[in-house]
N, C-alpha and C positions, 0 to 999 in steps of 0.2 A: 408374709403380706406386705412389709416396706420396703422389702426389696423388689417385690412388683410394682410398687407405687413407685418408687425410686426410678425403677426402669422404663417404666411408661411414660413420667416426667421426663427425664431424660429423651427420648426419643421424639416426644413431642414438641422439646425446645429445640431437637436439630432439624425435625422435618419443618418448625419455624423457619428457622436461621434458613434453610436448604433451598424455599421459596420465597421469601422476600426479597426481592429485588428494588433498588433508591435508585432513579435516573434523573440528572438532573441536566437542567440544559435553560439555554434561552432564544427569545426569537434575534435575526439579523435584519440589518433593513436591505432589503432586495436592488436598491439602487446603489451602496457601494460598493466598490469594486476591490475587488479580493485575489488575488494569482495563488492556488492552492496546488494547482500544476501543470507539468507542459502540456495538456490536451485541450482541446478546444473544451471551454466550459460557458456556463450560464453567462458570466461575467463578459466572454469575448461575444455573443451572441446579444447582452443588452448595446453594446459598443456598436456592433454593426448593425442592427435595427436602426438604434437612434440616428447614426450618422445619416444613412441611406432617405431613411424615410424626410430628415430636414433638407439633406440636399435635394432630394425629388419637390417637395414642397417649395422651395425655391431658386427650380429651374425656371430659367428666361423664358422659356418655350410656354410655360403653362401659368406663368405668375398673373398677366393683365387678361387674361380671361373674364368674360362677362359669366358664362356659366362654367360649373365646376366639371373639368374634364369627368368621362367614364372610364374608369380604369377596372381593369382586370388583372387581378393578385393570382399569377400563375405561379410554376414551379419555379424551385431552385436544387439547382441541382448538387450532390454532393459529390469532390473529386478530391478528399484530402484521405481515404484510407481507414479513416473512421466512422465510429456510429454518431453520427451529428445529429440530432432533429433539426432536419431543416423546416417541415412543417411547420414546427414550432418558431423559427423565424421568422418564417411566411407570416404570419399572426402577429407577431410583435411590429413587423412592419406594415399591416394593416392597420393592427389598435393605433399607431403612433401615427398616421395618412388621416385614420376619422377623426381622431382628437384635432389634427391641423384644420379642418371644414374646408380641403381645396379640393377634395376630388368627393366622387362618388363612386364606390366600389364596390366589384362583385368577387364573389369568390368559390371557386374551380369547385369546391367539395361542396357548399351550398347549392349550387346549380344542379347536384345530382340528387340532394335531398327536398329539391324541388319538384324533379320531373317526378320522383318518388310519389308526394304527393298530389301531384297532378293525377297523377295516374289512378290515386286513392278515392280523388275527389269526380273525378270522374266514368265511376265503377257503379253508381248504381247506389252505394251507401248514404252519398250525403245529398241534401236535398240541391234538386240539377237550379233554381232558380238564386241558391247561395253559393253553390260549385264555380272553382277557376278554375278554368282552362287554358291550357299553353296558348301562345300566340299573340299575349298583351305584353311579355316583358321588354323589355327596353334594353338594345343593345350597348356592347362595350365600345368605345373609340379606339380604347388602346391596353396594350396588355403588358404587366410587367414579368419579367424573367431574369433569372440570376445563376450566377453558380459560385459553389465553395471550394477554393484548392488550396494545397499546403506543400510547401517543401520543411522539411527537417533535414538541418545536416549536426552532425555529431564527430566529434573530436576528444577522443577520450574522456574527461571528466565534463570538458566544455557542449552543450546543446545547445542550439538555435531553434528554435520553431515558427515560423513564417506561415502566417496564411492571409488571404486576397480574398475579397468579398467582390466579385465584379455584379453588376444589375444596371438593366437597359430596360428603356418602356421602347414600345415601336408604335406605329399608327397601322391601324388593323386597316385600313385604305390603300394606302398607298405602299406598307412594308418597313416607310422609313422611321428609324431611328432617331427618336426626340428628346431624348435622353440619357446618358450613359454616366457611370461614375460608378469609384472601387473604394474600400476601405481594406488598408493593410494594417495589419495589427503582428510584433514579433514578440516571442519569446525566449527569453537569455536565461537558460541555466547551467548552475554548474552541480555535476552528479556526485554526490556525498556517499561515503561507504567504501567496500574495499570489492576486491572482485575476486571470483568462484575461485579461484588457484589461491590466495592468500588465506581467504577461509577457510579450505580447506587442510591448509598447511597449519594455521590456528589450533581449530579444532584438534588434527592430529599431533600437532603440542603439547595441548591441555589432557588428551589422552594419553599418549606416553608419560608425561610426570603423573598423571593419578596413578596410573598401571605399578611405576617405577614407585610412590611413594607407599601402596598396597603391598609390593614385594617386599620393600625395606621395613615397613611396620609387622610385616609379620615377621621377618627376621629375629626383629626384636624382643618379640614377644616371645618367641620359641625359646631364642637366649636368654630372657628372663626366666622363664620357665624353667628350662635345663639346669639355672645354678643353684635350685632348690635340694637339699642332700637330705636327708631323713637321720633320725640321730643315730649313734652306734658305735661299737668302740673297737678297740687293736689291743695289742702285749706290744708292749714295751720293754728292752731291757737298758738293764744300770747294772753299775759295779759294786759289787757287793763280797761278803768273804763268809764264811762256811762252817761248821762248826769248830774245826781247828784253826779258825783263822786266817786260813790262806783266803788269796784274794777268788772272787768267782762270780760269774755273770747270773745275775737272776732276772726275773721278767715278771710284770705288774700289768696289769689291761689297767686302761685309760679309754675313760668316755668321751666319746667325741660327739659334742653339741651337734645341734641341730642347725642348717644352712638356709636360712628364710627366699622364699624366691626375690628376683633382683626386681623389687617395683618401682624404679626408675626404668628400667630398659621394659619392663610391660606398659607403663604409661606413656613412655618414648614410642613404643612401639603401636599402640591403641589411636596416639595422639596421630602419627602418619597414615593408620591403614582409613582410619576415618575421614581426614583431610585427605588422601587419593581417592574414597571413593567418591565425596563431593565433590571433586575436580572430576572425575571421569564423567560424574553428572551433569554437572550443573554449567561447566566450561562448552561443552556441544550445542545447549541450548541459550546461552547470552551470546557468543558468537554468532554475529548477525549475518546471512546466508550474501554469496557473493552478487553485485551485481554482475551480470552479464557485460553490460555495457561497457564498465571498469577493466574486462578483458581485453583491449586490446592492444596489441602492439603495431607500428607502421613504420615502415622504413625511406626516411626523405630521400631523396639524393640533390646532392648538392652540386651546386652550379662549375660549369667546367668539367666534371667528371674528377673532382679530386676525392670522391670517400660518399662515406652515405653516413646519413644521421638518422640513429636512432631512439625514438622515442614510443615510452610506455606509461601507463596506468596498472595501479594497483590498490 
């Protein structure tokens, strides 16, 4: 009976331990700006709203206005390679247009959840003397459009990442172009780590000496072993003389002790084959996997044609 109680305790404290999970964390303020890495992030995307939306607020073209131009908040296009939300831009540079009070604006995805409800209101369900119908809203003057491109160039440990915010409004009248303006924004790093052939070469290090230090600790241990003897004895002879005295060879058995196994060379040997098997373990998985990147080699050639200069990453 206590050793069920025992054992049900027991299990009860590990399927504890097995489910509780502590996360701890805190919040960050959303306005500072953070480089966590080379891809276009949250951080590059608050930069080019804010920029765009202040300089559009004070363009020459629309600043001494009596009424507040109509603008329409179109696409921006994505041309850097990546999953950007530009949607999500689109927006950041609206909220930051209404917060300025210069323009009044309409937006692409609203107008579709308009007709939507037009359509709803105009069906028959809602009563026809409270129902809107299409035909009252109020046209756009001008429409804004953008796009996102990026070059990346990479130089062994060294990356660049360069991307261009371009955006232009135009006048939905006449076609032209009343205002235009880019934000460039670069990023410099440099790639930490080793690459896929070093690793590799690591790893297969760290296995060869566990492998080698497993062969050598069993050695040991065998030889330990092997100098174990079990007790037991032989004949011996001595010189000895005879009933008349002459001289003559007799023979006596002698015990021969017992030979203890050698436990320095079992401990020597115990102490390596355990130390190679945690290196065959443990060395594969903290060896950190190559980058790619880190791979490469390129061959300059130098001016004049006197040789070529090579350089690499590792």
């Amino acid at each position: 009976m206590n050793r069920y109680l025992m054992l049900t305790l027991a299990a009860t404290l590990l399927g504890g331990c097995a489910t509780t999970r502590s996360v701890r964390g805190e919040y960050a303020d959303p306005e500072v700006i953070e480089i966590l890495s080379d891809r276009f992030s949250e951080n590059d995307l608050q930069l080019i709203a804010n920029r765009m939306a202040e300089s559009l607020a004070q363009a020459p073209f629309f600043a001494n206005r009596e009424a507040p131009p109509r603008l329409l908040v179109g696409k921006i296009a994505n041309r850097t390679g990546e999953q950007v939300d530009t949607d999500m831009l689109a927006e950041r540079i609206q909220v930051a247009l209404v917060k300025s009070g210069r323009f009044e604006l309409f937006d692409e995805r609203t107008r579709l959840a308009l007709a939507q409800e037009y359509d709803y209101q105009t069906s028959g369900y809602v009563d026809p003397g409270q129902a809107k119908a299409p035909g009252a809203q109020i046209a756009a003057d001008y429409v804004l459009i953008g796009s996102l491109s990026a070059i990346v160039q990479a130089s062994g440990s060294d990356k660049m990442t360069y991307y261009k915010m371009s955006m232009s409004v135009s006048e939905l009248a006449t076609g032209i172009i009343r205002w235009a303006d880019d934000k460039e924004i670069r990023k410099k790093y440099e790639i930490s780590g080793i690459s896929p052939g070093t690793s590799k070469a690591i790893k297969g290090v760290g296995l060869g000496l566990g492998i080698s230090a497993m062969v050598a600790g069993t050695g040991l241990i065998v030889a330990g072993l092997a100098a174990y003897e079990d007790a037991s004895w032989h004949l011996e002879e001595y010189d000895c003389t005879n009933s008349l005295g002459d001289p003559w060879r007799c023979t006596k058995r002698v015990n021969d002790p017992e030979v203890p196994v050698n436990t320095t060379l079992v401990l020597a040997g115990c102490g390596a084959l355990v130390g190679g098997l945690i290196t065959t373990i443990v060395v594969p998985r903290l060896v950190p996997r190559g980058d790619p990147r880190l791979a490469s080699v390129q061959l300059y050639p130098l001016r004049g044609g006197g040789g070529m200069s090579l350089g690499f990453s590792f």
